[in-house]
N, CA, C and O atoms as CSV, one atom per row, in Angstrom:
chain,resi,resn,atom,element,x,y,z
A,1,UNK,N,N,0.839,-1.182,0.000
A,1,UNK,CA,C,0.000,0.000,0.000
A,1,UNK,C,C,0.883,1.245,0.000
A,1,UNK,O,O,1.780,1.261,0.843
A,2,UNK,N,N,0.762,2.297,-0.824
A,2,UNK,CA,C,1.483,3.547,-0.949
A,2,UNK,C,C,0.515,4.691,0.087
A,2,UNK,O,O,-0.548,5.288,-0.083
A,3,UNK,N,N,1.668,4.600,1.371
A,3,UNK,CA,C,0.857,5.310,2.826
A,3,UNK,C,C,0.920,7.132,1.936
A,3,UNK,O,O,0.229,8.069,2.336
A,4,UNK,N,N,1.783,7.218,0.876
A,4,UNK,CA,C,1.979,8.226,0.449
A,4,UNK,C,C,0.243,8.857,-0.006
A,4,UNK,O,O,-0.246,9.915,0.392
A,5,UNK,N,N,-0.188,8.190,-0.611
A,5,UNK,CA,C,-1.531,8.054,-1.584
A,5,UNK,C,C,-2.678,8.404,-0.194
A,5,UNK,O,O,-3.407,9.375,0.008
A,6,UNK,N,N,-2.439,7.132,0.606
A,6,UNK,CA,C,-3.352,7.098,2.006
A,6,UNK,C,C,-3.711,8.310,2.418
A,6,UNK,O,O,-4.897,8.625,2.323
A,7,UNK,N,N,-2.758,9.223,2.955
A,7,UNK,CA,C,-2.465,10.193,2.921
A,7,UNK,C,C,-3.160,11.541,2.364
A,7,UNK,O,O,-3.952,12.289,2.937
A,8,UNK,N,N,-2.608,11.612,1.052
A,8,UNK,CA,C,-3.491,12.446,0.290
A,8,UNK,C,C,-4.793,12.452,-0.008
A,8,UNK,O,O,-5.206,13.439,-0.617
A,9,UNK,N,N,-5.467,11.688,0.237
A,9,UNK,CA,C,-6.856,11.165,0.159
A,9,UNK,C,C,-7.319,11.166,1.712
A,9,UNK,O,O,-8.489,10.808,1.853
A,10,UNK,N,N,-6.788,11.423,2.634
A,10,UNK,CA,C,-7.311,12.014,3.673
A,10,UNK,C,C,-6.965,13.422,3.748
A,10,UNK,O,O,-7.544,14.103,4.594
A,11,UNK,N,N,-6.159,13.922,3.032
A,11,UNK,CA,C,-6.080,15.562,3.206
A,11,UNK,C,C,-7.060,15.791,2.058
A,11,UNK,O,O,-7.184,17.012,1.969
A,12,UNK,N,N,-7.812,15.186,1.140
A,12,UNK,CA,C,-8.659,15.482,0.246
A,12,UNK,C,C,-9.445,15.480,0.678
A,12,UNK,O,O,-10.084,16.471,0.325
A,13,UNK,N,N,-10.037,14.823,1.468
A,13,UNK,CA,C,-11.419,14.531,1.756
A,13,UNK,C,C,-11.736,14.372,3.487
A,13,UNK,O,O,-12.746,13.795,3.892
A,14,UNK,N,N,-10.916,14.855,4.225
A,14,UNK,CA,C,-10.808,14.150,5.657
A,14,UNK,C,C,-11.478,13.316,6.184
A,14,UNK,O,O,-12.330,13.487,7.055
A,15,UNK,N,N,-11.111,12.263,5.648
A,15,UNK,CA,C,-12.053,11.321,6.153
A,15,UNK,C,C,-11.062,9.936,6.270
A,15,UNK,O,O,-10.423,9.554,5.290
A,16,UNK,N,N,-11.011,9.295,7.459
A,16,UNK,CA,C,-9.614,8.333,7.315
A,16,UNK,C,C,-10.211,7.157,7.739
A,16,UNK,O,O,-11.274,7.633,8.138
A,17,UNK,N,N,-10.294,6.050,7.929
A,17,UNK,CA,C,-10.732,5.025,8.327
A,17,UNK,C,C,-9.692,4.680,9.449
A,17,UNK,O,O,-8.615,5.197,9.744
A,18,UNK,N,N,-10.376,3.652,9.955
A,18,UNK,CA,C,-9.302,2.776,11.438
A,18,UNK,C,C,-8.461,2.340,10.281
A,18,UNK,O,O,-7.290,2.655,10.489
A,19,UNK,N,N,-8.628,1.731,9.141
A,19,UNK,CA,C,-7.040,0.776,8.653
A,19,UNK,C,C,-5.993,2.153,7.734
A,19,UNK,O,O,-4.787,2.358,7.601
A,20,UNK,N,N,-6.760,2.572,7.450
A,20,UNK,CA,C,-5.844,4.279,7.068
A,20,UNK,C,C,-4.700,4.525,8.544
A,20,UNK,O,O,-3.491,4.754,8.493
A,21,UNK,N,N,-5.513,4.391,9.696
A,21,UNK,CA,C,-4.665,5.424,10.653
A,21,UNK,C,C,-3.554,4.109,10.955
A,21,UNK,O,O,-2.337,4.272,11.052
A,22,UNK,N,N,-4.192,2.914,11.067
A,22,UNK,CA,C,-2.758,2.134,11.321
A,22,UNK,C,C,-2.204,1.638,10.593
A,22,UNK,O,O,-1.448,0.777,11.041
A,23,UNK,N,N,-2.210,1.826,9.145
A,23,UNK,CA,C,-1.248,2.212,8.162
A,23,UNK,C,C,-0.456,2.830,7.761
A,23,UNK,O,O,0.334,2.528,6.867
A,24,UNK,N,N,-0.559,4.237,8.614
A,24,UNK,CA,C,-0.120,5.619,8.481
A,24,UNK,C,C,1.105,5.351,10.142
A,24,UNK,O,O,2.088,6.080,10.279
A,25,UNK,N,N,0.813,4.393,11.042
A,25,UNK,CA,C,1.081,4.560,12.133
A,25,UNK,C,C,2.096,3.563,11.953
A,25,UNK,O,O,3.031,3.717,12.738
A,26,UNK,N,N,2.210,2.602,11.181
A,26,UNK,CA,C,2.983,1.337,11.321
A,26,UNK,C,C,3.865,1.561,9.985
A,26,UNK,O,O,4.479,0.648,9.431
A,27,UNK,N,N,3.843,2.957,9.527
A,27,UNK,CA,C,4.510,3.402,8.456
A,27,UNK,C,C,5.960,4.062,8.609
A,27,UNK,O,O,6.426,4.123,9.746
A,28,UNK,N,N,6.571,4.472,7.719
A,28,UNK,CA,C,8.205,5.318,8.219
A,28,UNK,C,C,8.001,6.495,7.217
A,28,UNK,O,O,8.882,6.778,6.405
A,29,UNK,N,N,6.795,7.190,7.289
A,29,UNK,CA,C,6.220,8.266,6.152
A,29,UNK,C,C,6.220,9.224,7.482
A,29,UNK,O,O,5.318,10.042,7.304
A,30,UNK,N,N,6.688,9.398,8.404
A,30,UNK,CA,C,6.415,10.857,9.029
A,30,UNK,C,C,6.895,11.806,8.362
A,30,UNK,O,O,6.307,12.840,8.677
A,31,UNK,N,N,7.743,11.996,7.525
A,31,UNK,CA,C,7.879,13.504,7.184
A,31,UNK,C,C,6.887,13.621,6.408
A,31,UNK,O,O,6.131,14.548,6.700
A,32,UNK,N,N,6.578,12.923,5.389
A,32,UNK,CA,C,5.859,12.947,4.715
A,32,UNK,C,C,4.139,13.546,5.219
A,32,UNK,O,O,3.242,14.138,4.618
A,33,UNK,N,N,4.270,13.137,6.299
A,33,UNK,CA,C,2.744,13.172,7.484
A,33,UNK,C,C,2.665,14.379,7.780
A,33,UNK,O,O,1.640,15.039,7.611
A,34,UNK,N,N,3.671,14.800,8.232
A,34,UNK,CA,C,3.924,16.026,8.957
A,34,UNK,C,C,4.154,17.160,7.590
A,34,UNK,O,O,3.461,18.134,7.881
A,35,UNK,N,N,4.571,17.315,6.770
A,35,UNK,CA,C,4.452,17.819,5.334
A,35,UNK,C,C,3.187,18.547,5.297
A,35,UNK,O,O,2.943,19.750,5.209
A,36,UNK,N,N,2.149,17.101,5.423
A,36,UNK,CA,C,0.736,17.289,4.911
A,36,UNK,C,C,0.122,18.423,6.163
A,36,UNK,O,O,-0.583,19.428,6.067
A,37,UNK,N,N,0.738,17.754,7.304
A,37,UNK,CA,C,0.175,18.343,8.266
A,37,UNK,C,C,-0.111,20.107,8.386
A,37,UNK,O,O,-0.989,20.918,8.679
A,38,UNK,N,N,0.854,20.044,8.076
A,38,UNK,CA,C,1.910,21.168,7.769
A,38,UNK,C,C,0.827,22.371,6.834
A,38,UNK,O,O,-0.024,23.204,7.147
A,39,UNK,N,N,1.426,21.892,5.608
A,39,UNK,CA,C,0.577,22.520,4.744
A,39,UNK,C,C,-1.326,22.993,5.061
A,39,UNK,O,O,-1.970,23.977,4.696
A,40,UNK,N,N,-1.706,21.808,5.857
A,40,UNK,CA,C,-3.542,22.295,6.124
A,40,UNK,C,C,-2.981,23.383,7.636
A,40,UNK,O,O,-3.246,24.582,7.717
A,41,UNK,N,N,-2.446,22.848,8.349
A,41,UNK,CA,C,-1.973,24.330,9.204
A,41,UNK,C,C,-1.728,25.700,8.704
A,41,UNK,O,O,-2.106,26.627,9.420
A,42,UNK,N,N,-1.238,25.920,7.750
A,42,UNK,CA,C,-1.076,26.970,6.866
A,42,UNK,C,C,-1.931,27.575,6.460
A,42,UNK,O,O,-1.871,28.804,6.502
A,43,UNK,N,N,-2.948,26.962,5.963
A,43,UNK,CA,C,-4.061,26.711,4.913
A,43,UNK,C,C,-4.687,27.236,5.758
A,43,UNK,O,O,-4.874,28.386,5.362
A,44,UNK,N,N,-5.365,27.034,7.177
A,44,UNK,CA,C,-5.774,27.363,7.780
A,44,UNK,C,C,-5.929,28.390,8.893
A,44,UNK,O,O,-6.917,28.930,9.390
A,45,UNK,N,N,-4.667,28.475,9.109
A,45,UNK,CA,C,-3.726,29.229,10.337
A,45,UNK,C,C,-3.083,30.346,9.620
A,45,UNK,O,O,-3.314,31.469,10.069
A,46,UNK,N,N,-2.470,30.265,8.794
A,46,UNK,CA,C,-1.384,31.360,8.828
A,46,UNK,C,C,0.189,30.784,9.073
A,46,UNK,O,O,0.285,29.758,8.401
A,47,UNK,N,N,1.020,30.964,9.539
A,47,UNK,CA,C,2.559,31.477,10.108
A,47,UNK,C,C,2.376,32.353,11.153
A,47,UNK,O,O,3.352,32.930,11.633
A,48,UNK,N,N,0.753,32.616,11.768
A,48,UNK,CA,C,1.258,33.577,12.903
A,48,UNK,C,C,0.788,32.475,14.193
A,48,UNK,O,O,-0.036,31.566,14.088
A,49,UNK,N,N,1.602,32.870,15.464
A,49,UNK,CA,C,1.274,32.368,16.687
A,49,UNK,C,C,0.675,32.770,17.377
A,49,UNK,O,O,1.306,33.576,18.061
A,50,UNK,N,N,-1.121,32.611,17.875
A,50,UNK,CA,C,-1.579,33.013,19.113
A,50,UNK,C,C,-1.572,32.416,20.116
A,50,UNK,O,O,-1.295,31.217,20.114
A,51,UNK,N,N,-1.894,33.130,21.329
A,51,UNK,CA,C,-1.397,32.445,22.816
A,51,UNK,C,C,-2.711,33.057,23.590
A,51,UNK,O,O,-3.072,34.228,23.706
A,52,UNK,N,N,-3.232,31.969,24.025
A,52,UNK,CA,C,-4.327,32.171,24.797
A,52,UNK,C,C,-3.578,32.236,26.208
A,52,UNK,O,O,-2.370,32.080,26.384
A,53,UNK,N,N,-4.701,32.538,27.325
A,53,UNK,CA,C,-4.350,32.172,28.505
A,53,UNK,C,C,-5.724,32.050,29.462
A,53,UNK,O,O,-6.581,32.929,29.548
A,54,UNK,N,N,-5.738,30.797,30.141
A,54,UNK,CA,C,-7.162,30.128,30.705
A,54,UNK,C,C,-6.922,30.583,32.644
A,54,UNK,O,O,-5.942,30.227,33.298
A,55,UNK,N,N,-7.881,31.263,33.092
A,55,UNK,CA,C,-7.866,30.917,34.412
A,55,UNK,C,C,-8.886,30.369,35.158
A,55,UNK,O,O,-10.106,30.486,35.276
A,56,UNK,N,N,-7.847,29.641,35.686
A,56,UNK,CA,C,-8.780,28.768,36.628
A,56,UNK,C,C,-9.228,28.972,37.750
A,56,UNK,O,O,-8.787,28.353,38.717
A,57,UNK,N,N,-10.140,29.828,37.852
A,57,UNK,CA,C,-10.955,30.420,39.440
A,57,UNK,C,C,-11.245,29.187,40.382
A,57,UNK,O,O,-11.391,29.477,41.569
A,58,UNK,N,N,-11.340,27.979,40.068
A,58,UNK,CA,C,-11.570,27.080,40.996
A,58,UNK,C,C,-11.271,25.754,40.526
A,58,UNK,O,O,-11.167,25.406,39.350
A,59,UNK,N,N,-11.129,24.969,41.669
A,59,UNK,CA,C,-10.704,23.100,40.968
A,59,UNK,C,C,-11.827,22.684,41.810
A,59,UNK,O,O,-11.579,21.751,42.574
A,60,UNK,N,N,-13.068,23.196,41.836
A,60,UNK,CA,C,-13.937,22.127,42.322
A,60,UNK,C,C,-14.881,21.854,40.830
A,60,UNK,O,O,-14.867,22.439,39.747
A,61,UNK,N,N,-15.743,20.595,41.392
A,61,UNK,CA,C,-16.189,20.105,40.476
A,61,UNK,C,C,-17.503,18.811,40.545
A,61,UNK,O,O,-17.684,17.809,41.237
A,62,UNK,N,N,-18.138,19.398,39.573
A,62,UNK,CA,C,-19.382,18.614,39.752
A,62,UNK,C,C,-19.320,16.711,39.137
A,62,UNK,O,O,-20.048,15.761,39.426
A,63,UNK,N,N,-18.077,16.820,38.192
A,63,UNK,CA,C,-18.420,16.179,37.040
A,63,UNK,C,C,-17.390,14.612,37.672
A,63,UNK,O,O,-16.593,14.492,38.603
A,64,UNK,N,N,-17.740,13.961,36.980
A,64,UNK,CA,C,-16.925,12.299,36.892
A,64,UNK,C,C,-16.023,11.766,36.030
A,64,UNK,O,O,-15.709,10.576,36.035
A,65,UNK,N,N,-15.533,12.694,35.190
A,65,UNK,CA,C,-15.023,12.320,34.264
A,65,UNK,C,C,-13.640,11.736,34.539
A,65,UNK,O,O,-12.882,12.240,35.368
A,66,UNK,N,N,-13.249,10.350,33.610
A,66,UNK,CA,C,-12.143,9.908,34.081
A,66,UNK,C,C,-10.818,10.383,33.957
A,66,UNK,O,O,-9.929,10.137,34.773
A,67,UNK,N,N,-10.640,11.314,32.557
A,67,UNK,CA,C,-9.578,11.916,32.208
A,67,UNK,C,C,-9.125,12.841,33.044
A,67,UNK,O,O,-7.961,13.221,32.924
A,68,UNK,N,N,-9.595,13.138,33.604
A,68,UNK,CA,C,-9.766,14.658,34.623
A,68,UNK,C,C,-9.004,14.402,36.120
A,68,UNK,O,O,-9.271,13.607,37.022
A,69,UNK,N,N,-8.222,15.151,36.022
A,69,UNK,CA,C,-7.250,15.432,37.718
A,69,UNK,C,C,-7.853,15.943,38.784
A,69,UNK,O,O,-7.540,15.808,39.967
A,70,UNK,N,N,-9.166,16.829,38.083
A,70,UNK,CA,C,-9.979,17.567,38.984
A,70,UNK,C,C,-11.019,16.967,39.607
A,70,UNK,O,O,-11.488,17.426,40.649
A,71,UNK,N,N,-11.536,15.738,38.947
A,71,UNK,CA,C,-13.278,15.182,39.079
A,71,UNK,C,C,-13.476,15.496,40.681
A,71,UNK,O,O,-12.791,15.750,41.672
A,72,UNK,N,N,-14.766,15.329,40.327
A,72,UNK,CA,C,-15.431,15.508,42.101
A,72,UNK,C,C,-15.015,14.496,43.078
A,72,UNK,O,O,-15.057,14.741,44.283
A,73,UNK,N,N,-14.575,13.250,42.564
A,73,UNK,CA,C,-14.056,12.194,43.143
A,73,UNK,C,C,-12.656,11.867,43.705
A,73,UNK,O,O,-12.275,11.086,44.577
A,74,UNK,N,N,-12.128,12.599,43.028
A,74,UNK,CA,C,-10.578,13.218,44.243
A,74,UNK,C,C,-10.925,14.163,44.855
A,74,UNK,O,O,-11.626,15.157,44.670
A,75,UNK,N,N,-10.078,13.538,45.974
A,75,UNK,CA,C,-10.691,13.582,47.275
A,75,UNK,C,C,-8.990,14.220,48.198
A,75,UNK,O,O,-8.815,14.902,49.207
A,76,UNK,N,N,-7.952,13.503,47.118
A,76,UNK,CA,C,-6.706,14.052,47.861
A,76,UNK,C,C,-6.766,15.520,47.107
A,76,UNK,O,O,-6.266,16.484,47.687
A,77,UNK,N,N,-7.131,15.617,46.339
A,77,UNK,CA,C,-7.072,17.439,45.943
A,77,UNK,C,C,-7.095,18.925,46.917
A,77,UNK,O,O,-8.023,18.958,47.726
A,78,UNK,N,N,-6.488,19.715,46.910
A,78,UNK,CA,C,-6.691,21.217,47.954
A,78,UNK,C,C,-7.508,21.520,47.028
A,78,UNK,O,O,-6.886,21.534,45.966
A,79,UNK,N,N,-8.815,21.825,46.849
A,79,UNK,CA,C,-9.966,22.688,46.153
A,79,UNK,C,C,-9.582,24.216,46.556
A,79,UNK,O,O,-9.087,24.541,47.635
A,80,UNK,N,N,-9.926,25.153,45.411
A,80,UNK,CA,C,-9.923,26.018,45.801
A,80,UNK,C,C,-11.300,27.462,45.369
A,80,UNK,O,O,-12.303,27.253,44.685
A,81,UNK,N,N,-11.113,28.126,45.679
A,81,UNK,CA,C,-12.250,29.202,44.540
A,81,UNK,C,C,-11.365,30.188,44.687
A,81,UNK,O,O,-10.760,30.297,45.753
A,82,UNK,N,N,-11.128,31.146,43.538
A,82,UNK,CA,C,-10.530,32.677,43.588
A,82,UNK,C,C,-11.641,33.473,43.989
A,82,UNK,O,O,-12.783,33.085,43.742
A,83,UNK,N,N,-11.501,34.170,44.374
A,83,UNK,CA,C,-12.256,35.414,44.887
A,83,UNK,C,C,-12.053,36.519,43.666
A,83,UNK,O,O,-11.017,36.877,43.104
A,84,UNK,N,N,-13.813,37.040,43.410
A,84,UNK,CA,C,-13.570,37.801,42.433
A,84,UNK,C,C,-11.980,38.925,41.801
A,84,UNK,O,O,-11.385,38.836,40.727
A,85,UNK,N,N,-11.726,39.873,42.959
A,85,UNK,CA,C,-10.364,40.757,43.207
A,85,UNK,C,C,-8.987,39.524,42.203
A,85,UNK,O,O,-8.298,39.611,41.187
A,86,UNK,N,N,-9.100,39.071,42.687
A,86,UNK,CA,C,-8.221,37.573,42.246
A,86,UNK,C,C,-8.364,37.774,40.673
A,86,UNK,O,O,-7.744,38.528,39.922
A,87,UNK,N,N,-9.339,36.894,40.427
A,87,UNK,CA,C,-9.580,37.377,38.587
A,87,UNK,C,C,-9.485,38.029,38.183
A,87,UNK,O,O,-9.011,37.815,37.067
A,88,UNK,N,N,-9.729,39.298,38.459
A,88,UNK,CA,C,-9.751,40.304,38.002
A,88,UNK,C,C,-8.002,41.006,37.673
A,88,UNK,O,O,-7.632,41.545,36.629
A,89,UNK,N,N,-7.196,40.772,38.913
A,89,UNK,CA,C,-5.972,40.626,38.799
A,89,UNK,C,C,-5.216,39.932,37.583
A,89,UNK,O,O,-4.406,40.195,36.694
A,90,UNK,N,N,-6.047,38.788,38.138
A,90,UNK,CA,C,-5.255,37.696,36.603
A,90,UNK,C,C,-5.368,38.191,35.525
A,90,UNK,O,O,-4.400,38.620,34.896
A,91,UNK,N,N,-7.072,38.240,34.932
A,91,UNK,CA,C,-7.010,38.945,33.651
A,91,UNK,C,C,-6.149,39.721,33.198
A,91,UNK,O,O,-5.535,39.542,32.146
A,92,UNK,N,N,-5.930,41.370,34.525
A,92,UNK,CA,C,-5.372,42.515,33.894
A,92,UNK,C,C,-3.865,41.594,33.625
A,92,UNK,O,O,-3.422,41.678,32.479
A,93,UNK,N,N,-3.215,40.886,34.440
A,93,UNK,CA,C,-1.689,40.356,34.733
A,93,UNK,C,C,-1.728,39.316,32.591
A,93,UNK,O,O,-0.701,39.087,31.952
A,94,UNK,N,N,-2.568,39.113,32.308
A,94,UNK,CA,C,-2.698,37.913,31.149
A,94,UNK,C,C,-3.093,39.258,29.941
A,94,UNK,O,O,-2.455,39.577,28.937
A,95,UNK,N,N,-3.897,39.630,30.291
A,95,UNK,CA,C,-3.585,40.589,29.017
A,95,UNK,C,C,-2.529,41.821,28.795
A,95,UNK,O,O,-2.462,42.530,27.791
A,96,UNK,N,N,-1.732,41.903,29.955
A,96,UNK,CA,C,-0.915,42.985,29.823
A,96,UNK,C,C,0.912,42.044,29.186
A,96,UNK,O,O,2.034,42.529,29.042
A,97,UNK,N,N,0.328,40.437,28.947
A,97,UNK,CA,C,1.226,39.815,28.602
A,97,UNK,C,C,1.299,39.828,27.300
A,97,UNK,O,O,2.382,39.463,26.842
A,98,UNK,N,N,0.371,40.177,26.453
A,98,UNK,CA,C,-0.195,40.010,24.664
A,98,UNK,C,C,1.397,41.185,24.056
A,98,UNK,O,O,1.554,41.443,22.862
């Protein structure tokens, strides 16, 4: 199979199947991958870099989710809440970083 082809036919059409991705994975085409990658970044993005910045007023939490460091179910966690003054800090401190 030419992972080269594989490839292009998922940057055509994005659409990849399970035997596409472990074809692509069990392949020695990374530059080639990263090429493609490359190019729809462009395509899409630009060459310029933005930088967000997220604050986190609190680590409590309602939710269960397993991926999560935060879930309601750790229990060894320090929870915390910011106090409005707090955010407000952060913000000005995160946008005076742009």
């Amino acid at each position: 199979m030419d992972i080269k082809k594989v490839i292009d036919k998922i940057v055509v059409n994005s659409k990849a199947s399970i035997d596409d991705i472990v074809s692509i994975l069990n392949s020695n085409c990374n530059d080639y991958l990263f090429e493609q990658a490359n190019n729809i970044r462009k395509k899409y993005c630009g060459d310029k870099v933005e930088l967000r910045a997220i604050i986190e007023f609190s680590n409590y939490c309602r939710c269960d989710c397993l991926y999560c460091g935060i879930n309601r179910q750790n229990t060894s966690l320090n929870r915390y809440r910011m106090k409005l003054d707090e955010i407000i800090e952060c913000a000005k401190k995160a946008s005076k970083m742009q």
